[in-house]
N, C-alpha and C positions, 0 to 999 in steps of 0.2 A: 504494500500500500504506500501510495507517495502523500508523506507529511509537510505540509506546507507550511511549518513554520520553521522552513530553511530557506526560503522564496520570498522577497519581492513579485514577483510577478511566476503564473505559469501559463501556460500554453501548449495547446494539444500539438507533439511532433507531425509533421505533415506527411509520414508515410504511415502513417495509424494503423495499424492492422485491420479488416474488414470482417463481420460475421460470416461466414458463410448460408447462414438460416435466411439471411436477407432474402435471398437465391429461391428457396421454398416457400417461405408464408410472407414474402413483400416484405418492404421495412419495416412499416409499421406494428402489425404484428409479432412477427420478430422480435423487435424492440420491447416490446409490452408483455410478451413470454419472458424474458429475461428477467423485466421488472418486477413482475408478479413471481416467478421464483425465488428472488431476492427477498421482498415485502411478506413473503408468506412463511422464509427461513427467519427473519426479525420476527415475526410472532412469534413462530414457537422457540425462538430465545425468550420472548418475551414471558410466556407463559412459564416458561420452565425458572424465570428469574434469575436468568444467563445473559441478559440484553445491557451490557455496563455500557460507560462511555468511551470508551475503547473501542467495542462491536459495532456500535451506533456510527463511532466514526470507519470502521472498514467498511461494511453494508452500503454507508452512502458512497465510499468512494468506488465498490463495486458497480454501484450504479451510474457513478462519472463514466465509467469504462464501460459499461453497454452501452449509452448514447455515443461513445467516442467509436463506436464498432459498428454503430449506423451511422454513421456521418455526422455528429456534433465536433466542432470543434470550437474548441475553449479559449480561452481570452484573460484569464483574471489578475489584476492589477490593483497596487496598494496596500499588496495584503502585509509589510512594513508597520502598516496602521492599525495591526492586531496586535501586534508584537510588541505587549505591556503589562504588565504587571496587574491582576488586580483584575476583577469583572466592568462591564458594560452593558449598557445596553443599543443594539445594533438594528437600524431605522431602515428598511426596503420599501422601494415600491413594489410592486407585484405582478407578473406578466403571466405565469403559467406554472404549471405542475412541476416544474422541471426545479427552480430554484428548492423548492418544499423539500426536495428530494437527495440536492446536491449540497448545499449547504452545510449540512449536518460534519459535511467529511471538510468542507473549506475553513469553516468556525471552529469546530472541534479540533483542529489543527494546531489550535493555537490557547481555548479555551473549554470546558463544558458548560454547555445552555441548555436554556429551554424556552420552546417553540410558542407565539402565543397562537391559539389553531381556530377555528371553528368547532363547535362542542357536538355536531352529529360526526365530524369523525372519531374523537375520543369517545364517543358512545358505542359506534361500527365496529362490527366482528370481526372485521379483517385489521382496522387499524388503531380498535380500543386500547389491546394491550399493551403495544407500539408505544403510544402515547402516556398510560401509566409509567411505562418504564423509563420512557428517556423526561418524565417528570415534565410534559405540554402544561401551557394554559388555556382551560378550556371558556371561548365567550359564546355567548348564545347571537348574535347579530342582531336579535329582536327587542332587548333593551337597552340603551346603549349607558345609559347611568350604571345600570346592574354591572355590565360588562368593564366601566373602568374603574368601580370599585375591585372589581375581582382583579383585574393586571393590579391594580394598584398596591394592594396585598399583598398577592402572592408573589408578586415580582419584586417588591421592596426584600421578601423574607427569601428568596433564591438570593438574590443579588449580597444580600448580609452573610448567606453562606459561600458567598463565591462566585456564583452560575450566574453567565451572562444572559442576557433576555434578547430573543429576537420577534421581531414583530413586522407588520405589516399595515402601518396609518391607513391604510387607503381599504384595507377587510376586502375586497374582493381582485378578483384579475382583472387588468388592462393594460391595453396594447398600446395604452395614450397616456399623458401625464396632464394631470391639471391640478396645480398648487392647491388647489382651494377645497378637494377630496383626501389630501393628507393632513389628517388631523395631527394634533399635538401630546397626543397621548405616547408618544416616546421621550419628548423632551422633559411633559410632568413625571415621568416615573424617572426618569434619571435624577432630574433634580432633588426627587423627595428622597432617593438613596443615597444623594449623593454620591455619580459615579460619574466618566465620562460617557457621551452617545458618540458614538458613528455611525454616519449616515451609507448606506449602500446601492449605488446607482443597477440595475440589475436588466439586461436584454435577452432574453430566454426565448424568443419564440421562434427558437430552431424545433418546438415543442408548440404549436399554437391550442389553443383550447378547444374539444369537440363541439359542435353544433348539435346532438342528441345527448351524448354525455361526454360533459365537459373534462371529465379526465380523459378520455381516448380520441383526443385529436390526431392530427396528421405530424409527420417529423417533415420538417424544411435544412436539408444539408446546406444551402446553399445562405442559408443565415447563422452567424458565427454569434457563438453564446459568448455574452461580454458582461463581465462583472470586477466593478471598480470601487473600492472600499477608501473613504473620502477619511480626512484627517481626524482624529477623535478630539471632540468639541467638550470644555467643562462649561456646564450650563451655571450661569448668574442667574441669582433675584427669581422670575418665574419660566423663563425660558423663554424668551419672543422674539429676542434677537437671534440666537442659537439655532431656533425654527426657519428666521428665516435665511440663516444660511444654508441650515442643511437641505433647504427648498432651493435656492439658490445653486448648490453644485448638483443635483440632482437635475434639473431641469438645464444646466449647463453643458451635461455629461450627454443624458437622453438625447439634446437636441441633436448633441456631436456626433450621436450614434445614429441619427434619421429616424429616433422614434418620434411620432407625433407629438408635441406641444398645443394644448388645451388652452384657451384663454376664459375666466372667471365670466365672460358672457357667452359662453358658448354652454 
């Protein structure tokens, strides 16, 4: 497994080795076989209370290396900016499944966290256990008060033990950024712990989301997964200016990379 907290920067070599399964069930499939043997070997770690942060982080980087064996290739930059002493909490926007999934081995690299998720997966048979194990926060999207008291909590009492917190301001996928759907609920839980945030610019949709179900979309070889982890910010006072930098290199990064740019009247 490749650790990444010997890296500045990595990047998929460009003779990658290829699956040959491509060949039989198309890529896409393929690709989702692979991932589903992985995802269903983490449960039954999970169950058995064999799933530590160690496992957590091979599993996902098992996972780096099936998308790299259907045509992802990788991009990631900054990661310098993990490389500190001491927990965080670490700001994404959100494009697709594929982050959810790789992550785990880029962060864990350097850190152990925990995930803030949607709470019907931490309920789901296939991804309950998963989620007890590697310690998620689960929010419901239907209250949104209820939901930042719970990050608020649980995240404050990870972060006192250690574990970094990663989250997602914006709660659902898009292919587009608009400043004004990233809320600030990364900057308040940094600041009430007391820790630094970094912000993480993230272009995933070598994985686009399905049109029937949204986890089994299509793979796009031909779009280079690029993820760039921005300087780590200590938040003043309530966090506002902090926000709006971490909105700032974010919407700075996306533009550079030809993701869509949102404007507050659109």
């Amino acid at each position: 497994m490749v650790d990444l907290s010997q890296f500045e920067t990595f990047e998929t070599e460009k003779d990658r080795h290829q699956s040959p399964w491509r060949f039989f069930f198309g890529r896409r499939l393929s690709f989702y076989l692979a991932f589903i043997r992985i995802v269903l070997r983490c449960r039954k770690f999970s169950l058995q209370g064999r799933f530590d942060n160690k496992t957590y982080f091979n599993q996902s980087d098992l996972i780096r290396i099936a998308a790299e064996r259907h045509g992802a290739k990788f991009k990631i930059t900054g990661l310098q900016n993990l490389n500190f002493d001491g927990p965080c909490v670490i700001v994404a926007n959100h494009m697709s499944l594929l982050e959810t999934q790789i992550l785990p081995w880029v962060v864990g690299s350097f850190k152990p966290f925990s995930v803030v998720m949607k709470k019907s997966l931490y309920e789901s048979s296939l991804f309950g256990a998963i989620s007890i194990a590697t310690q998620s926060i689960a929010v419901s999207r239907e209250n949104l008060r209820a939901d930042i008291d719970v990050v608020m909590k649980e995240g404050v009492e990870y972060l006192k033990k250690g574990r970094s917190i990663l989250l997602f301001p914006e709660g659902t996928r898009k292919e587009y950024f608009k400043r004004s759907e990233f809320n600030q609920l990364g900057t308040m839980l940094a600041s009430r712990a007391g820790v630094k945030i970094v912000p993480l610019a993230l272009k995933t949709d070598f994985l686009r989301n399905g049109k029937k179900f949204s986890d089994y979309g299509t793979l796009h070889p031909e779009k280079q997964v690029l993820m760039e982890f921005g300087k780590p910010i200590t938040i003043e006072g309530r966090g506002k200016t902090e926000h709006q930098e971490i909105l700032d290199f974010l919407e700075t990064t996306l533009s550079g990379w030809g993701v869509e740019i949102k404007g507050d009247e659109e």
